[in-house]
gemmi code that builds the backbone of each chain (N, CA, C; Angstrom):
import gemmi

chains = {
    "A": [
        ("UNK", (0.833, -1.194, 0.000), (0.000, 0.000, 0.000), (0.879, 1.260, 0.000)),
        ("UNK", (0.294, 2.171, -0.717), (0.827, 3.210, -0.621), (0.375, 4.446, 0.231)),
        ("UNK", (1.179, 5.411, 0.847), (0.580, 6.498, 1.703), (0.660, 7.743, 0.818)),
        ("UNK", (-0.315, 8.207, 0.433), (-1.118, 9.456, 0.199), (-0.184, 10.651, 0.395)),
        ("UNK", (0.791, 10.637, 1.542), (1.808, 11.704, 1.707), (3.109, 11.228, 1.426)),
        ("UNK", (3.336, 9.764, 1.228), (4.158, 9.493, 0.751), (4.528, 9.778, -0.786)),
        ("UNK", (3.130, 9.369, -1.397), (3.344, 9.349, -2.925), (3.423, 11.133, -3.201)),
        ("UNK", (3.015, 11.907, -2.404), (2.925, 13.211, -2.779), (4.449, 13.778, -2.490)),
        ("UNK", (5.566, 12.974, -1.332), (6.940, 13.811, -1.033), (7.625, 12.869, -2.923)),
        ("UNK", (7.330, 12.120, -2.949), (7.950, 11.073, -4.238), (7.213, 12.605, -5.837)),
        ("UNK", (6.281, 12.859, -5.358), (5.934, 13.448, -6.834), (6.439, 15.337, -6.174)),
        ("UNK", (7.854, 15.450, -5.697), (8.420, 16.683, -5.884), (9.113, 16.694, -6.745)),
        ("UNK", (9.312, 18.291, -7.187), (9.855, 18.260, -8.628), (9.271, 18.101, -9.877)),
        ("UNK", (7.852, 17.183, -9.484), (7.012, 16.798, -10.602), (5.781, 18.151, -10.497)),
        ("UNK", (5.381, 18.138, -12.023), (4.283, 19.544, -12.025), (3.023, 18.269, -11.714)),
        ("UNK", (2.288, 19.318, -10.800), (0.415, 19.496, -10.947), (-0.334, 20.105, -10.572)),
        ("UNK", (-1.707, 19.652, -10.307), (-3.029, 20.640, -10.348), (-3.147, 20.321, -8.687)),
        ("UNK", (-3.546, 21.388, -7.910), (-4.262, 21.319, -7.042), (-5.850, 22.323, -6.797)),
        ("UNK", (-6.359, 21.322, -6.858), (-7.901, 22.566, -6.690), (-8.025, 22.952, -4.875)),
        ("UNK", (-8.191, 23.728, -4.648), (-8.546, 24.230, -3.540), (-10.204, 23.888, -2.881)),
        ("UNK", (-10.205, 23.779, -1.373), (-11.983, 24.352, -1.473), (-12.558, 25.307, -1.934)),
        ("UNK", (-12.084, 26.342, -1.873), (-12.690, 27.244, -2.941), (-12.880, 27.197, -4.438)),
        ("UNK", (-12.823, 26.345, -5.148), (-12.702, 26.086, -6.308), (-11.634, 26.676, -6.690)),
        ("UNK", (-10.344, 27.663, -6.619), (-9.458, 27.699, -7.102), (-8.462, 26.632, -7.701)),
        ("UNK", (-7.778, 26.469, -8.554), (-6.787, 25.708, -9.003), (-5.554, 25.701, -9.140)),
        ("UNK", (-4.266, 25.294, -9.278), (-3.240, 26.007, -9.374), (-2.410, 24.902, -10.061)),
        ("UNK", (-1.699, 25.543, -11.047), (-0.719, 24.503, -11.962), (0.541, 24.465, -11.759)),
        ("UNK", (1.341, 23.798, -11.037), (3.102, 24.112, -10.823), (3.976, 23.161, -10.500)),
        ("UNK", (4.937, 23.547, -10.063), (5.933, 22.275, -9.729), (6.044, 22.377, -8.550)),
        ("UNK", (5.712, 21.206, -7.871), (5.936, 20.598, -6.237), (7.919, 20.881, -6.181)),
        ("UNK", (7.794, 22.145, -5.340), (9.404, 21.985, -4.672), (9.079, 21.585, -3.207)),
        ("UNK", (8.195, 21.384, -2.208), (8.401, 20.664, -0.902), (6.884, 20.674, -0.156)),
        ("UNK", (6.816, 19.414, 0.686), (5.428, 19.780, 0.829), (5.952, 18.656, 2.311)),
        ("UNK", (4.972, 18.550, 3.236), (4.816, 18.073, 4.578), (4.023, 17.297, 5.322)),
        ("UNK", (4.008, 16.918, 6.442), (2.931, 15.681, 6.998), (1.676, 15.862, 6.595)),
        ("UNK", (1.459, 17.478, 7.094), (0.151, 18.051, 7.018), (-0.264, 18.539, 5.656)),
        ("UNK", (0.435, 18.207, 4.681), (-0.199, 18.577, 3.193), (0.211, 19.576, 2.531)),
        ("UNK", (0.788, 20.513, 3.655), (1.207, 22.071, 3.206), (2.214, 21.868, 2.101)),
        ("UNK", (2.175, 22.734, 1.106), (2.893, 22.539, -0.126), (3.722, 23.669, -0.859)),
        ("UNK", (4.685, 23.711, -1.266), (4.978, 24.533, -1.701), (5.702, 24.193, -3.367)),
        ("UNK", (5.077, 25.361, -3.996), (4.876, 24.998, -5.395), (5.338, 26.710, -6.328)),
        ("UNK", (6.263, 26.284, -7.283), (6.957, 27.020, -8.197), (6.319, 27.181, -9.639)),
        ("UNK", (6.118, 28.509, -10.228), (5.787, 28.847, -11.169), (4.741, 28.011, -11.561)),
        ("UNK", (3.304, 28.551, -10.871), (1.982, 28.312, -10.406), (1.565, 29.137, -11.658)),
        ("UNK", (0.392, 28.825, -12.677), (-0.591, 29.142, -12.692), (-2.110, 29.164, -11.697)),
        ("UNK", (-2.866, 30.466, -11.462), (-3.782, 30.045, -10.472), (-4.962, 30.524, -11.416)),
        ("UNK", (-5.944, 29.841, -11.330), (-7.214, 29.540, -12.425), (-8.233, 29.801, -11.207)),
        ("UNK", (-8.906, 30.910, -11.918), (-9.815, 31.388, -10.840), (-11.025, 30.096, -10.863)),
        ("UNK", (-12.139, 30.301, -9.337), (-13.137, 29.023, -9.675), (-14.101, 28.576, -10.958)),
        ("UNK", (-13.960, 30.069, -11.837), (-14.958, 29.858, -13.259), (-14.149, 29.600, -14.038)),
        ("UNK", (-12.811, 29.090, -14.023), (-11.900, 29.102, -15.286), (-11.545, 30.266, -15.989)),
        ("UNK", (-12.286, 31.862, -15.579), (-12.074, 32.402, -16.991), (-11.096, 33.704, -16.195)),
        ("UNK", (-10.224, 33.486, -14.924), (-9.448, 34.534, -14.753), (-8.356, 33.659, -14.334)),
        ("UNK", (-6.809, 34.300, -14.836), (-4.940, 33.072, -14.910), (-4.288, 34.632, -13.778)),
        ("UNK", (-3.538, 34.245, -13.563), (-2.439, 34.892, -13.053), (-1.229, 33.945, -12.202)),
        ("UNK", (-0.127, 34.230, -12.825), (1.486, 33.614, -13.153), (1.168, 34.075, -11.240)),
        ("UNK", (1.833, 32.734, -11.098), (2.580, 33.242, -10.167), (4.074, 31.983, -9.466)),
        ("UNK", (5.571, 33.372, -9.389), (6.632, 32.484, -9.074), (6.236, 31.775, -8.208)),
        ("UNK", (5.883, 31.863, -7.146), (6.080, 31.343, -5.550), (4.839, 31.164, -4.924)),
        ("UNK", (4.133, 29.895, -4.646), (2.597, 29.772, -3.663), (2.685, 28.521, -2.791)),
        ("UNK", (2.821, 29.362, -1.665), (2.378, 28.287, -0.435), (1.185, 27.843, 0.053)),
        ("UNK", (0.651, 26.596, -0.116), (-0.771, 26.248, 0.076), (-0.747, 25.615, 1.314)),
        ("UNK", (-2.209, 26.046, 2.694), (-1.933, 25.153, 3.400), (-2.819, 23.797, 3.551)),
        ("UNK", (-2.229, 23.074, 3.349), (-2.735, 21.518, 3.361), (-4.079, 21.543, 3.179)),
        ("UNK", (-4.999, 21.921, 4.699), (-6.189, 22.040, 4.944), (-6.952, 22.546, 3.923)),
        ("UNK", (-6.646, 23.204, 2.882), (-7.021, 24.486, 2.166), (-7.256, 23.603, 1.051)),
        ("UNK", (-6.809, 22.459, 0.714), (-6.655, 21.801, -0.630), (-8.112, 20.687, -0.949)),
        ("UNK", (-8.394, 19.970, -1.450), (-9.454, 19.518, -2.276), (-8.853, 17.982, -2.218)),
        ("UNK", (-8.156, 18.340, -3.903), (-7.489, 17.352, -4.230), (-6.675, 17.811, -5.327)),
        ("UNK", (-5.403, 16.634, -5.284), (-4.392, 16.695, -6.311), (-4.042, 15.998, -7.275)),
        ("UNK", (-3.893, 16.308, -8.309), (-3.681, 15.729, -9.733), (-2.121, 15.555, -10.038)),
        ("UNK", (-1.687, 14.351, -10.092), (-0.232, 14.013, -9.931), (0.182, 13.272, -11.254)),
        ("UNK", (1.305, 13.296, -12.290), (1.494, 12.575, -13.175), (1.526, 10.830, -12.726)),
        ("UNK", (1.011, 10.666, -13.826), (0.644, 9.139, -13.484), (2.164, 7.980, -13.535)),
        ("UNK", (2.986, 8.621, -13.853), (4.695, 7.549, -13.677), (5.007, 8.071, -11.825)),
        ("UNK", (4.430, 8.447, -11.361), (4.799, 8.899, -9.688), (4.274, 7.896, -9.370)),
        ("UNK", (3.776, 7.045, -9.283), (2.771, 5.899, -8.775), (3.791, 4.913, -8.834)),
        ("UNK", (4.810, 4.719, -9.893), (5.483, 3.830, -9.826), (6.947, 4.130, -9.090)),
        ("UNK", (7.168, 4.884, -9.219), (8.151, 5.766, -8.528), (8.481, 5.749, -6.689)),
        ("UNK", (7.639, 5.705, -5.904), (7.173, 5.981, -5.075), (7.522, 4.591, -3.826)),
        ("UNK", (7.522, 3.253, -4.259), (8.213, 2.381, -4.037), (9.395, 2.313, -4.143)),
        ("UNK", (10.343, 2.764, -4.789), (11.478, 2.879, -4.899), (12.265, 3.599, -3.592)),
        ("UNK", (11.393, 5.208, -3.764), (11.717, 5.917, -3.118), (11.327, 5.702, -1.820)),
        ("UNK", (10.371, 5.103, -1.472), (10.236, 4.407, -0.073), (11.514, 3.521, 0.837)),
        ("UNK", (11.536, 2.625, -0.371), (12.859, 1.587, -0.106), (14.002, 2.114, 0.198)),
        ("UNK", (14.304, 3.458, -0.798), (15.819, 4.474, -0.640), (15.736, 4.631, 0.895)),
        ("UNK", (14.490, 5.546, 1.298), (14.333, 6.220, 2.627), (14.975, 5.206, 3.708)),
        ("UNK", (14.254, 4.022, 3.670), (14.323, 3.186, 4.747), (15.663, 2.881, 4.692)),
        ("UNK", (16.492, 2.745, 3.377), (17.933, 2.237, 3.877), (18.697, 3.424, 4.558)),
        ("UNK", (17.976, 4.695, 4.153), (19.067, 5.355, 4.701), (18.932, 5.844, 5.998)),
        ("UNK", (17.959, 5.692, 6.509), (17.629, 5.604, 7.805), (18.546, 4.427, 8.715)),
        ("UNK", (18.628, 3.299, 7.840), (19.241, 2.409, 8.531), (20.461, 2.465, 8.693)),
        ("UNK", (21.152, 3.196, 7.199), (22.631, 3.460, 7.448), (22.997, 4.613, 8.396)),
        ("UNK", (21.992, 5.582, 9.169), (22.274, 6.434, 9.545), (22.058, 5.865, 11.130)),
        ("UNK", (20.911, 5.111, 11.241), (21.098, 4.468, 12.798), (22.430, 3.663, 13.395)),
        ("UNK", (23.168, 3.049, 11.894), (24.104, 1.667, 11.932), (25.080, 2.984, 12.086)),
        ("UNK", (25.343, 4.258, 11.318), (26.193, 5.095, 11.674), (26.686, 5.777, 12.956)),
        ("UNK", (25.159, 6.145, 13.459), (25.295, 6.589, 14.672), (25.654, 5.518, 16.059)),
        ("UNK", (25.287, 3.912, 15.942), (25.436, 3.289, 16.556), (27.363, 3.250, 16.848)),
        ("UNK", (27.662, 3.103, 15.480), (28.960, 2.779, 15.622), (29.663, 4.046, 16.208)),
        ("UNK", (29.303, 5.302, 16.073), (30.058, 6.386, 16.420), (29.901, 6.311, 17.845)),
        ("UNK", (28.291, 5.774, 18.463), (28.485, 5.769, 20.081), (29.416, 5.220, 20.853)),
        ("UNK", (30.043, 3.833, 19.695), (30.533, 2.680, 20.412), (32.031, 3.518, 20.367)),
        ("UNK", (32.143, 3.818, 19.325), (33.666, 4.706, 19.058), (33.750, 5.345, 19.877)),
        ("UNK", (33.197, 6.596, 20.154), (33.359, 7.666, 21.521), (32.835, 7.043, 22.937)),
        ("UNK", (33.893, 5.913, 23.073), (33.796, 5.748, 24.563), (32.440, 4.993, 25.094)),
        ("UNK", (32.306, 4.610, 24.669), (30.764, 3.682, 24.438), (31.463, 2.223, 24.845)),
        ("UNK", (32.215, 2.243, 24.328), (33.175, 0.423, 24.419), (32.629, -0.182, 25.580)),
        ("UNK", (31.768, -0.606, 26.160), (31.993, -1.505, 27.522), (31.709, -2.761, 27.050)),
        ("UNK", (32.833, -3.719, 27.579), (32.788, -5.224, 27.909), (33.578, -5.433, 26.046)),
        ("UNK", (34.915, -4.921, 26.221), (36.076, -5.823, 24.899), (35.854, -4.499, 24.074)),
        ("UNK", (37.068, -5.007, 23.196), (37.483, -4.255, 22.060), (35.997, -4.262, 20.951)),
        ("UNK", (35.782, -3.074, 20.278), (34.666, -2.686, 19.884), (34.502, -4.027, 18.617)),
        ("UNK", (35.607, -3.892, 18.222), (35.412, -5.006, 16.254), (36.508, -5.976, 16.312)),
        ("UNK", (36.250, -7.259, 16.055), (37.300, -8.519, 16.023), (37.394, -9.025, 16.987)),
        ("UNK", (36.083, -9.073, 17.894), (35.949, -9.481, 19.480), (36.515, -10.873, 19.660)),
        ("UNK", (36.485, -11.839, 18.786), (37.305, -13.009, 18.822), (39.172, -12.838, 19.292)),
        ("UNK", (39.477, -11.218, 18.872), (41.228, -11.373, 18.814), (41.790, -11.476, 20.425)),
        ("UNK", (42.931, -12.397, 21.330), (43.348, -12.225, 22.081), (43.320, -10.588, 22.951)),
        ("UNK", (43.290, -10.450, 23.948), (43.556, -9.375, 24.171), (45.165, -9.144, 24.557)),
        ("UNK", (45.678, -8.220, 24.251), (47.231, -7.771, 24.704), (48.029, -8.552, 23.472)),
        ("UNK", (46.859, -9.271, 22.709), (48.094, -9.916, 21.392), (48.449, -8.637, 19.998)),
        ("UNK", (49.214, -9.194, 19.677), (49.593, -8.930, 18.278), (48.579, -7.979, 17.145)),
        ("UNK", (47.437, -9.143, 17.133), (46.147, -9.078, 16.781), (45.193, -8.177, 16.568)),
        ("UNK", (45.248, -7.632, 17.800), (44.045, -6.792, 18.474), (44.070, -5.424, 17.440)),
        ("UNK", (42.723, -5.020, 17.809), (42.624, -3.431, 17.015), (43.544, -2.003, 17.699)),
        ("UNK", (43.576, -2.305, 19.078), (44.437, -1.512, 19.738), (45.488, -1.273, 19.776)),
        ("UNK", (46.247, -0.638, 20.003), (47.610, -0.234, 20.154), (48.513, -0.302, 18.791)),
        ("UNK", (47.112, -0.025, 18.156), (48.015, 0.218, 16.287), (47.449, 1.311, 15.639)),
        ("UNK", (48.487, 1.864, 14.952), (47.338, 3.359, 14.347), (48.475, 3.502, 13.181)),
    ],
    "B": [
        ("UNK", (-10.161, 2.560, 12.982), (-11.305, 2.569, 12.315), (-10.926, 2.421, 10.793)),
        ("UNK", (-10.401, 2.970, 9.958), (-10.100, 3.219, 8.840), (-9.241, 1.768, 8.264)),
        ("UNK", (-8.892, 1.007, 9.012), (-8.804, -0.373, 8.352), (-10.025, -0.880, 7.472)),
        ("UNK", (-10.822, -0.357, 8.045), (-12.027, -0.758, 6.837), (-12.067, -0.581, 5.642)),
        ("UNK", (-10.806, 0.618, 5.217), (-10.647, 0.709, 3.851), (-9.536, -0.306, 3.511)),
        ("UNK", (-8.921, -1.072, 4.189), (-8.239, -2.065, 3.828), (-8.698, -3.001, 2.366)),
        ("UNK", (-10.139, -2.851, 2.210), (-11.200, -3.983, 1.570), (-11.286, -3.743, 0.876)),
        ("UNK", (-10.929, -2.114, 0.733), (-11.090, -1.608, -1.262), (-9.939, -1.625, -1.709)),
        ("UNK", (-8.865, -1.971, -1.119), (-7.506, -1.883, -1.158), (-7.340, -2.760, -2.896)),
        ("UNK", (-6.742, -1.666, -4.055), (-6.619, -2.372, -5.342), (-7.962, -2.438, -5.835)),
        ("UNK", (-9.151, -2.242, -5.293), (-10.130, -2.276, -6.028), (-10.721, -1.539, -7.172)),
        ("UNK", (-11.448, -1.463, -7.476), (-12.165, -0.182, -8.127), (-13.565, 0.577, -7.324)),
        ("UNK", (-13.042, 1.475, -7.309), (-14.147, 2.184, -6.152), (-14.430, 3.538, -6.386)),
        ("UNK", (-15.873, 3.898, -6.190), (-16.426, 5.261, -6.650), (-16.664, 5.900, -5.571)),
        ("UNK", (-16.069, 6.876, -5.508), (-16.086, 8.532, -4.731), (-16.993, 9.075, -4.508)),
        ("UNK", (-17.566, 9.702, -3.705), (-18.730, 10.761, -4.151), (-18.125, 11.702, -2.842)),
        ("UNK", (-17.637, 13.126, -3.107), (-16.631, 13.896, -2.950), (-17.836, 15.120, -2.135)),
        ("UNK", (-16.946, 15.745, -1.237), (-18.034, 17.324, -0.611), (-18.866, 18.103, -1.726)),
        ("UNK", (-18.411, 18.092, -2.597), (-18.587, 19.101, -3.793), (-19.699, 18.917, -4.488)),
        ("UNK", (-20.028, 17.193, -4.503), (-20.789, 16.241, -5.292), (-20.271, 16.188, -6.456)),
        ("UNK", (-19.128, 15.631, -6.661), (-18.691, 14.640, -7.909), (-18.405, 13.347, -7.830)),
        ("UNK", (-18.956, 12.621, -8.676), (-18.164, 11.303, -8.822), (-17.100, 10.890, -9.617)),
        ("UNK", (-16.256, 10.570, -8.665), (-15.053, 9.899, -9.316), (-14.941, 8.709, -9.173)),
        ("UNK", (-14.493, 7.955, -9.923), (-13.881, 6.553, -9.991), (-12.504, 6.077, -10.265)),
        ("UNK", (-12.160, 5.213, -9.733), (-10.578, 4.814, -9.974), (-10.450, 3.459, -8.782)),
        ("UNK", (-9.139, 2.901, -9.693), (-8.313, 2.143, -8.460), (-7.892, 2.922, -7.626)),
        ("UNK", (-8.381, 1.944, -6.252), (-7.689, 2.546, -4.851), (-6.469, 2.143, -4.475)),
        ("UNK", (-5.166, 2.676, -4.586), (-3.912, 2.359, -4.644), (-3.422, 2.787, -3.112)),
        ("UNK", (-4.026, 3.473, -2.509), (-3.317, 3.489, -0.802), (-4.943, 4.716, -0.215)),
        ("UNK", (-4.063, 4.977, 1.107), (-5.251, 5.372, 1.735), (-4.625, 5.954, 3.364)),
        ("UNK", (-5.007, 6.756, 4.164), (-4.531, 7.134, 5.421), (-5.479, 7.096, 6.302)),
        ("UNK", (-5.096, 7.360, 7.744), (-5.768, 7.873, 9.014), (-6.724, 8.888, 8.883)),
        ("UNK", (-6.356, 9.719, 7.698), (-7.738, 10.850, 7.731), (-8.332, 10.894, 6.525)),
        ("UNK", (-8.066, 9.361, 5.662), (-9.161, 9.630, 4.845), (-8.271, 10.176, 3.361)),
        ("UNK", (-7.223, 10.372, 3.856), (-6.815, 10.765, 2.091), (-6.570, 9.639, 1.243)),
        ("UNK", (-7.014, 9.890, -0.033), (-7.300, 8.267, -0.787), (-6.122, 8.382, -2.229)),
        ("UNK", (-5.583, 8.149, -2.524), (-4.822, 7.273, -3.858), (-5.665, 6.783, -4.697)),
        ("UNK", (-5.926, 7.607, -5.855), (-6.892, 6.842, -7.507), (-5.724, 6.916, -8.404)),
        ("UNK", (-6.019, 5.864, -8.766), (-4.825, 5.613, -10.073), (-6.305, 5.147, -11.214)),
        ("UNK", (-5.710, 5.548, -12.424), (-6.315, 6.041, -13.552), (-7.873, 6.306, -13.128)),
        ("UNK", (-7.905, 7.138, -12.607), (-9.166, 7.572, -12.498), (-9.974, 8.487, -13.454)),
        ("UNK", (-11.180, 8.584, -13.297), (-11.773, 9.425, -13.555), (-13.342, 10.005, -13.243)),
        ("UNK", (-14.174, 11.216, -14.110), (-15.190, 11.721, -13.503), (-16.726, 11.261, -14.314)),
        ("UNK", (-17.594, 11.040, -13.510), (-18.395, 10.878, -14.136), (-19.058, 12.077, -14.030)),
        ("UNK", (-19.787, 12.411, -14.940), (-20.609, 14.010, -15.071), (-21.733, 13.566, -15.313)),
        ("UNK", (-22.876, 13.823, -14.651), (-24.076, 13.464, -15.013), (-24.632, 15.149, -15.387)),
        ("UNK", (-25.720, 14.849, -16.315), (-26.691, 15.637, -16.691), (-28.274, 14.596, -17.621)),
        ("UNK", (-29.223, 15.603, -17.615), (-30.622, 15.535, -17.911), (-30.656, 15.516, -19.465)),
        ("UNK", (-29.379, 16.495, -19.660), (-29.484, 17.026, -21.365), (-29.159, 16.278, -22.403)),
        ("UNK", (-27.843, 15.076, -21.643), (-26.976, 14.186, -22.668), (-26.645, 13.248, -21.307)),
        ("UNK", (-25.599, 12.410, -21.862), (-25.589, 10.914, -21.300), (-24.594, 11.051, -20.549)),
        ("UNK", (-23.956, 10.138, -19.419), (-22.957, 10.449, -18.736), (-21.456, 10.268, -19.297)),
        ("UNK", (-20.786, 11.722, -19.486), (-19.791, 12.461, -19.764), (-18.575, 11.367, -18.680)),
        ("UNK", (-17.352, 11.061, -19.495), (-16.442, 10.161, -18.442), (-15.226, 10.975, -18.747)),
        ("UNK", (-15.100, 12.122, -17.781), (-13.538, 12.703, -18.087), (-12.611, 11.944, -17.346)),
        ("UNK", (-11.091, 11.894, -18.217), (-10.106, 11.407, -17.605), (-9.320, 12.302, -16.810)),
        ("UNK", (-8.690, 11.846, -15.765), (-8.172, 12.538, -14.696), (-6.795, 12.208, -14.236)),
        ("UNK", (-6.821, 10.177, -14.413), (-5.025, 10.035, -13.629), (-4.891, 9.793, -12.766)),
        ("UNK", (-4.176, 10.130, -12.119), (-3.432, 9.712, -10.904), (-3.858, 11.232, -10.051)),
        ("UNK", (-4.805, 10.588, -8.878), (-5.477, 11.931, -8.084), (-5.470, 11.197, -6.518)),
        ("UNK", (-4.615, 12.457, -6.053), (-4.752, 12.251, -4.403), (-6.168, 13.408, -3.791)),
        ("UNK", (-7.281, 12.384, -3.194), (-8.281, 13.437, -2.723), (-8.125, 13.342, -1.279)),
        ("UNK", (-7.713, 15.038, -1.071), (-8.048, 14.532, 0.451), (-8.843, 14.451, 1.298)),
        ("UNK", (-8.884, 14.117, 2.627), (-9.725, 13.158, 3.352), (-11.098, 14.506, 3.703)),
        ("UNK", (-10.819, 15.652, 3.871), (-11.652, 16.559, 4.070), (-12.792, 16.773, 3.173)),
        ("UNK", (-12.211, 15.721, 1.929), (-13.443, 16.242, 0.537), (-13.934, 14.935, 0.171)),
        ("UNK", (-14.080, 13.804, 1.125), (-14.158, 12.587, 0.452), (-16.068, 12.107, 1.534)),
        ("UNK", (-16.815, 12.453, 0.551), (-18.328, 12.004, 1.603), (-18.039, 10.482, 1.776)),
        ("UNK", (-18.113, 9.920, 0.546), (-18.968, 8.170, 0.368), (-18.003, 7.770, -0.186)),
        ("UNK", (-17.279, 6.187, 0.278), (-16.699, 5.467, -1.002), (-17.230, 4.263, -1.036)),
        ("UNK", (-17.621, 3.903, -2.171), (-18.178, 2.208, -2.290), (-16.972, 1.988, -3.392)),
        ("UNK", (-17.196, 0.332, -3.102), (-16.676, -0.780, -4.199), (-17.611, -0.780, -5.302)),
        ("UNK", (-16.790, -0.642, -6.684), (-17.923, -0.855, -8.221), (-17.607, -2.096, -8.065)),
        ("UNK", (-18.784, -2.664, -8.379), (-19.196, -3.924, -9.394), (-18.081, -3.835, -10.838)),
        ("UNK", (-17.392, -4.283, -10.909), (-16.701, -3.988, -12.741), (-17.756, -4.633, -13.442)),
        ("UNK", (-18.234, -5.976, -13.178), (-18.686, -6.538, -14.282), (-19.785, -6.005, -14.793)),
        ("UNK", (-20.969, -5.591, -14.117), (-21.848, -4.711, -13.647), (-21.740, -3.550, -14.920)),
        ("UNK", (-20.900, -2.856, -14.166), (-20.393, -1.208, -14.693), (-19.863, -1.193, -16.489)),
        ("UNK", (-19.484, -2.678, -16.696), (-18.857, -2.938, -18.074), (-20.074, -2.655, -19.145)),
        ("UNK", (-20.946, -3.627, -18.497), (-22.235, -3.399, -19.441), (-23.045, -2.105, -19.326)),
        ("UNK", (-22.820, -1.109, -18.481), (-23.680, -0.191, -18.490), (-23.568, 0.558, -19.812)),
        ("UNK", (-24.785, 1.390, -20.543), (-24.259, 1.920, -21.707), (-24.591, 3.524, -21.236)),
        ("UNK", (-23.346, 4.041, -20.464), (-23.126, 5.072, -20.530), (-23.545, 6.227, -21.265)),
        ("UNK", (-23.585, 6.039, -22.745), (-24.053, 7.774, -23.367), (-25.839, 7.642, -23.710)),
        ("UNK", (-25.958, 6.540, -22.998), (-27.893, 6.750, -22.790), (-28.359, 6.753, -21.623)),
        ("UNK", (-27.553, 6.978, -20.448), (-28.391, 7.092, -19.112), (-28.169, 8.430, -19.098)),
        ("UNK", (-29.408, 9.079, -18.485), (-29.253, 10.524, -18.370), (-29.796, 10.449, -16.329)),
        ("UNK", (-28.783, 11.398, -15.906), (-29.086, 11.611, -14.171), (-28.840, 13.244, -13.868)),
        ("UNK", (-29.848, 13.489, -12.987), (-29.545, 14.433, -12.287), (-28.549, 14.789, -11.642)),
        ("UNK", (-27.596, 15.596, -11.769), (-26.168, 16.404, -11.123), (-26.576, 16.497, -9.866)),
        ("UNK", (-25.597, 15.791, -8.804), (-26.027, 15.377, -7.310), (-26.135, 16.575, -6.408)),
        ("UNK", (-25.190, 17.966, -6.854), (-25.094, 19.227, -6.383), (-24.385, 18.680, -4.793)),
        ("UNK", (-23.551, 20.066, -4.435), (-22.818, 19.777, -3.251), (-23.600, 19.189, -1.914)),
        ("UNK", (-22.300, 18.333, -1.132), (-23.128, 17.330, -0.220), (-23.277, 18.049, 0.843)),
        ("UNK", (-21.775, 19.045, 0.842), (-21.804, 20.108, 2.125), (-21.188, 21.192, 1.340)),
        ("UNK", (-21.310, 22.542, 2.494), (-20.554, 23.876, 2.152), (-19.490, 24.104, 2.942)),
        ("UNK", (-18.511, 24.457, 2.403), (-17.376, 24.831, 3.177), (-16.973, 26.351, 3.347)),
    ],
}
model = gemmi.Model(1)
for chain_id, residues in chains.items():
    chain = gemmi.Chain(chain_id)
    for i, (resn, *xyz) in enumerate(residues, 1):
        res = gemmi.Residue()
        res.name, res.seqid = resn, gemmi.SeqId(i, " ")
        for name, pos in zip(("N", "CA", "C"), xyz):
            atom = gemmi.Atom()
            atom.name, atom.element = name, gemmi.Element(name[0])
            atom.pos, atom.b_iso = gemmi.Position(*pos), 0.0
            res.add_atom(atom)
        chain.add_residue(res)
    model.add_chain(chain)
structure = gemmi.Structure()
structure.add_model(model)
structure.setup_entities()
């Protein structure tokens, strides 16, 4: 399954439509958007609720609440798994990172941090070599 | 509560939105408040004057604030319907915001 705010952080960078409750609309490119929906979107067309008034605009921050629904290119759907999978590894390399840096700064209790099999005071060991 | 949408999960399922539109599409994901994932979706437009209008739409995240009703379509059902001879009344908004 996919999450709704997931597939929407996966379709940044990508252009679309968001209609507002007010019937407003707006056409642009997703540069960043958040838990709560809030979005922020680059070189917006905004289409008044009758269609028949445009005005350009660089820069529009929408807040979440404010939105309807969104119209997303249809290759983001596939996309979106991928980018899920990326997230999670790098989360993991960043926990496995931080783990090891705890153990590094003095964290060590009970043996040498890596090659816990080597004698201690031998030859071997990770210590007393640099 | 919202595990209950677990059941439309991949299905095909029709919308009926605050505004009163119907949309249809596969349900491809879904959240805690209701925001829904349609992949190739689209709208049905009813009117009195001509037959029901099927615009295409795509890939549409609605969120949970604009979503009244969702049922499961029948496909097999819906295959045979002949669309440009049913004529329906436009449902008009369900609420005002």
């Amino acid at each position: 399954m996919v999450l709704p705010l997931s597939l929407l952080r996966t379709a940044q960078n990508h252009p679309m439509l968001v209609e507002l409750k007010n019937g407003e609309t707006y056409n642009g490119h997703l540069v960043s958007c958040d838990s709560w929906m809030n979005i922020h979107l680059r070189d917006a067309i905004c289409t008044s609720r009758d269609g028949d008034r445009f005005q350009k605009m660089p820069e529009v921050y929408v807040r979440g609440s404010t939105i309807k629904y969104l119209r997303i290119p249809d290759e983001v759907v596939e996309m979106v798994k991928d980018e899920v999978k990326e997230v999670r590894r790098q989360q993991k390399d960043n926990t496995r990172a931080k783990k090891n840096f705890q153990r590094g700064a003095g964290g060590n209790v009970g043996g040498p941090p890596r090659g816990g099999g080597a004698p201690r005071g031998g030859r071997g060991g990770q210590r007393g070599r640099k | 509560m919202t595990q209950a949408l677990d059941t439309f999960m991949n299905k095909v399922i029709s919308v009926i939105t605050g505004d009163g539109r119907n949309i249809v599409g596969m349900m491809k994901g879904f959240d805690q408040t209701v925001n829904l994932i349609l992949e190739d979706s689209h709208e049905r437009v009813y009117s009195t004057q001509a037959g029901i209008e099927q615009v295409p739409l795509g890939l549409y995240i609605i969120r949970g604030d604009n979503v009244a009703l969702i049922g499961e379509l029948d496909e097999d059902i819906d295959k045979r319907l002949d669309f440009a001879n049913i004529k329906a009344e436009p449902l008009g908004p369900i609420w005002v915001l």
